[in-house]
C-alpha positions as CSV (number, residue, x, y, z in Angstrom):
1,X,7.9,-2.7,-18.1
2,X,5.5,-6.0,-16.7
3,X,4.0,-3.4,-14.3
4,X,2.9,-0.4,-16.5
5,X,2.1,-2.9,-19.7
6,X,-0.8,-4.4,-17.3
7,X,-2.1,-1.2,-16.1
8,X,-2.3,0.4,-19.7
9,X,-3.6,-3.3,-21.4
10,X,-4.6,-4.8,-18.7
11,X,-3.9,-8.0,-19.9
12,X,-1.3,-10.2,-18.1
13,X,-0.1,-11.9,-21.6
14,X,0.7,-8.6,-23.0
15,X,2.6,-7.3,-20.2
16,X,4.5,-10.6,-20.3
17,X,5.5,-10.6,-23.8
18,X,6.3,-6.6,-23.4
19,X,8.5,-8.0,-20.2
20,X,10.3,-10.3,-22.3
21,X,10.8,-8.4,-25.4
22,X,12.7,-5.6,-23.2
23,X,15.1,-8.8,-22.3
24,X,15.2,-9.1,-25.9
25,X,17.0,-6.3,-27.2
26,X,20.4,-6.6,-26.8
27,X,20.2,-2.9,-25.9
28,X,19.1,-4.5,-22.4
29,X,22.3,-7.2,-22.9
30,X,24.7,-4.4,-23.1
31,X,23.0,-2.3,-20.0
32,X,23.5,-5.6,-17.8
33,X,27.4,-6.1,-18.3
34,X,28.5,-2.9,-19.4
35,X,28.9,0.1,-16.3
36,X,27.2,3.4,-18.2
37,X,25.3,6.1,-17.0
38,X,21.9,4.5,-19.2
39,X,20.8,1.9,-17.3
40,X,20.6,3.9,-14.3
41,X,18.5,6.1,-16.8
42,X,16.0,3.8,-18.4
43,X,15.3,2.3,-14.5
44,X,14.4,5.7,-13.5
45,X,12.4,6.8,-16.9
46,X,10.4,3.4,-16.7
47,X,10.2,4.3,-12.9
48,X,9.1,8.0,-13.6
49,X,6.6,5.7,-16.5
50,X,5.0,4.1,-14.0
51,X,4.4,6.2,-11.1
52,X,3.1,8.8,-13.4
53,X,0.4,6.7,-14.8
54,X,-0.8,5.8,-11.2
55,X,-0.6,9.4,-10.2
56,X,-2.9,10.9,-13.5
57,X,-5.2,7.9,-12.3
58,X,-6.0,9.2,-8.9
59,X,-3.1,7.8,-6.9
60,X,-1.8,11.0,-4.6
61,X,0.6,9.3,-3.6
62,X,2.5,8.4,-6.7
63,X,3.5,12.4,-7.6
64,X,6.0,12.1,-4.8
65,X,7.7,8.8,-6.3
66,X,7.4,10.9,-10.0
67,X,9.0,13.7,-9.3
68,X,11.8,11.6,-7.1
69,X,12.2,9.4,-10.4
70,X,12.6,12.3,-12.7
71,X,14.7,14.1,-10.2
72,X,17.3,11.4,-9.8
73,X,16.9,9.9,-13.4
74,X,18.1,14.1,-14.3
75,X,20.7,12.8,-12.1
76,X,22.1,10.8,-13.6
77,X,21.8,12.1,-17.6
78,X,19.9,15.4,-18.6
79,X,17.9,13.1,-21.1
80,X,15.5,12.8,-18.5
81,X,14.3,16.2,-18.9
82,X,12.8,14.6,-22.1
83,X,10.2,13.2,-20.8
84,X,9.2,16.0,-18.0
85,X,8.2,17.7,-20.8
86,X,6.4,14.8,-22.3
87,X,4.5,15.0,-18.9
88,X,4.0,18.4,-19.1
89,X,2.6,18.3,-22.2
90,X,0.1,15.6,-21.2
91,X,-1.1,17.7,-18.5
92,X,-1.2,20.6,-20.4
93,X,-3.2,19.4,-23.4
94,X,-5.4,16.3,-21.6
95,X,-5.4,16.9,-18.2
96,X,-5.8,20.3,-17.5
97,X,-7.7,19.6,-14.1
98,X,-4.9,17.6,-12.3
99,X,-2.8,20.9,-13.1
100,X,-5.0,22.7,-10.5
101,X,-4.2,19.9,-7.7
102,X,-1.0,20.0,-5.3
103,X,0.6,16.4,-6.8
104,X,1.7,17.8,-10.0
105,X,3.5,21.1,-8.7
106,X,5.2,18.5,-5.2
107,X,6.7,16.2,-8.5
108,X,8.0,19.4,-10.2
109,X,9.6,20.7,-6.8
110,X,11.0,17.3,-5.4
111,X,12.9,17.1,-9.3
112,X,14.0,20.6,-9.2
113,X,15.2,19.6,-5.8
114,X,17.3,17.2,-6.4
115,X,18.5,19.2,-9.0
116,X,19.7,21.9,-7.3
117,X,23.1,20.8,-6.4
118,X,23.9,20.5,-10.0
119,X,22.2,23.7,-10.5
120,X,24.6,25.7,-7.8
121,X,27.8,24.1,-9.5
122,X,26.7,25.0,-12.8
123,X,26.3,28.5,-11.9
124,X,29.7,28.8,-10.1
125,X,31.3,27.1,-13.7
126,X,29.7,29.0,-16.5
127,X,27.1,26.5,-16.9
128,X,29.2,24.0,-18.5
129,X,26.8,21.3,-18.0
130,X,24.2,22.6,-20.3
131,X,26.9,23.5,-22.5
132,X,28.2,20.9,-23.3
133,X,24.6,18.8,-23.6
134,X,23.6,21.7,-25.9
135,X,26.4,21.5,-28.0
136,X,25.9,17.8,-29.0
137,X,25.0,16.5,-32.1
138,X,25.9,20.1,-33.3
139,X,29.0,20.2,-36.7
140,X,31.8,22.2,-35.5
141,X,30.3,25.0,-37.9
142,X,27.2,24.9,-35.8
143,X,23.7,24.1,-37.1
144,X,22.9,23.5,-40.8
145,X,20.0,21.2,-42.2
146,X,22.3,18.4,-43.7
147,X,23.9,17.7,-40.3
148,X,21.0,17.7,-39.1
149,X,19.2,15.1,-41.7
150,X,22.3,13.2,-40.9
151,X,21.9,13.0,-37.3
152,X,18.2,12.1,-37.6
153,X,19.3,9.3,-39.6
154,X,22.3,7.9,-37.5
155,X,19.4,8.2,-34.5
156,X,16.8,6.2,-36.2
157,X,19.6,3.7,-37.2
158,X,20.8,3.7,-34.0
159,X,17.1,2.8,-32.6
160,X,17.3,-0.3,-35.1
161,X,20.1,-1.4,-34.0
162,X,19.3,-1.2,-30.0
163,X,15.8,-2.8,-30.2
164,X,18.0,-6.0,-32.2
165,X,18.9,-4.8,-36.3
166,X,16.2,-4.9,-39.0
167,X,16.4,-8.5,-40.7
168,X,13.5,-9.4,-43.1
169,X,11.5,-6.4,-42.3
170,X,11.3,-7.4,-38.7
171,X,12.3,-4.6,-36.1
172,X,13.3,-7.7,-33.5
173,X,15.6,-10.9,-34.4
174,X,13.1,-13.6,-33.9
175,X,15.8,-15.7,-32.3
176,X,16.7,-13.3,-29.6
177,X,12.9,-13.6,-28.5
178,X,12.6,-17.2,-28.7
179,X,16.0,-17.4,-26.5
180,X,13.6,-15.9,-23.8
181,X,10.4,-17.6,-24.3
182,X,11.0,-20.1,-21.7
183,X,11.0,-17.5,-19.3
184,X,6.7,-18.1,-20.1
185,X,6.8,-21.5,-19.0
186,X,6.4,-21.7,-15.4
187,X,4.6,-18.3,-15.5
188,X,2.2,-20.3,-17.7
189,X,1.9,-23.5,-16.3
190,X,1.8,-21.7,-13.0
191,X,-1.4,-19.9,-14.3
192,X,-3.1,-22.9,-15.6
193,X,-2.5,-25.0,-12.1
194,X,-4.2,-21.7,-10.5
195,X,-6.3,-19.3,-12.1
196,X,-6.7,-17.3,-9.1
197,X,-2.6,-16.4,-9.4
198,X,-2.8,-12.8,-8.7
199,X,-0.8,-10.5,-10.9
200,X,1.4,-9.5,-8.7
201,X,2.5,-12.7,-8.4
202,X,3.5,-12.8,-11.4
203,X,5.3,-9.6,-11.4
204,X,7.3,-11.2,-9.1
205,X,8.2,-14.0,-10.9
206,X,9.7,-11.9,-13.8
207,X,11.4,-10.1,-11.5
208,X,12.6,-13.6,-10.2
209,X,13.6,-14.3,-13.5
């Protein structure tokens, strides 16, 4: 989160406060003691994030570690192929010239790579992977338009509840935050004793943290 927040604001404050407001949310809480296949997801999403940016911004390099993060983050939940899509779209409608380099197309085949094992035992079990994923959120009658309003609305209540309830109008319970705001301090003071503190030392002092 620190990482990407300083390459798209490029401001080290921002990406701090981003940092810390992903400690926030007791979404995060849960992820840390609780064993579920989401954690693993988000690390590989932000991952996937991250090396995506880099890679649209020139870095070769990086469409190897994209496709490897949206390969294994498919892995472990098919959520993942959420945000391929989101890529593709960027690509697509933006960046049309990266589409006619190599980097894109190695990402797409080192994800569909790691795929391929689940891909083989899907075929030899009626693809009951896919199934079952498409079958979600679905009322045992199938589709209709008011289970669907109703799942739109347990989602978006769901999102309230994961980035810390909706008290006063504010998305975030301001004491959650201020539980973490000492995490700033020696970040801070370590700043003001040396301007010079590179940003990657910081980034590893959250990570410290």
């Amino acid at each position: 989160v620190y990482a990407l927040t300083l390459r798209i604001a490029r401001s080290e404050r921002a990406a701090l406060v981003a940092a810390i407001a992903a400690l926030a949310m007791p979404a995060t809480w849960a992820g840390s003691v609780l064993m579920t296949i989401d954690p693993i997801l988000v690390f590989f999403w932000l991952l996937a994030m991250y090396a995506f940016h880099r890679a649209v911004a020139g870095d070769r390099g990086m469409w190897a570690l994209t496709g490897a993060a949206l390969g294994l983050g498919m892995l472990s939940k098919f959520t993942m192929a959420v945000l391929l899509l989101s890529f593709a779209l960027y690509l697509v409608l933006v960046d049309r010239r990266t589409l006619r380099t190599r980097g894109p197309w190695l990402a797409l085949l080192i994800a569909v790579a790691l795929q391929s094992g689940v891909i083989y035992w899907n075929a030899q079990h009626d693809w009951v992977s896919f199934r079952h994923t498409a079958a979600i959120g679905l009322d045992e009658g199938g589709w209709s338009l008011g289970g669907s309003l109703a799942q739109v609305a347990e989602f978006l209540g769901a999102q309230g509840a994961a980035d810390g309830g909706f008290d006063d109008g504010f998305p975030v319970d301001q004491g959650q935050v201020a539980r973490f705001v000492p995490l700033l301090v020696p970040v801070e003071q370590a700043r003001h004793h040396d301007p010079r503190l590179r940003a990657e030392e910081i980034d590893r002092a959250i990570v410290g943290f």
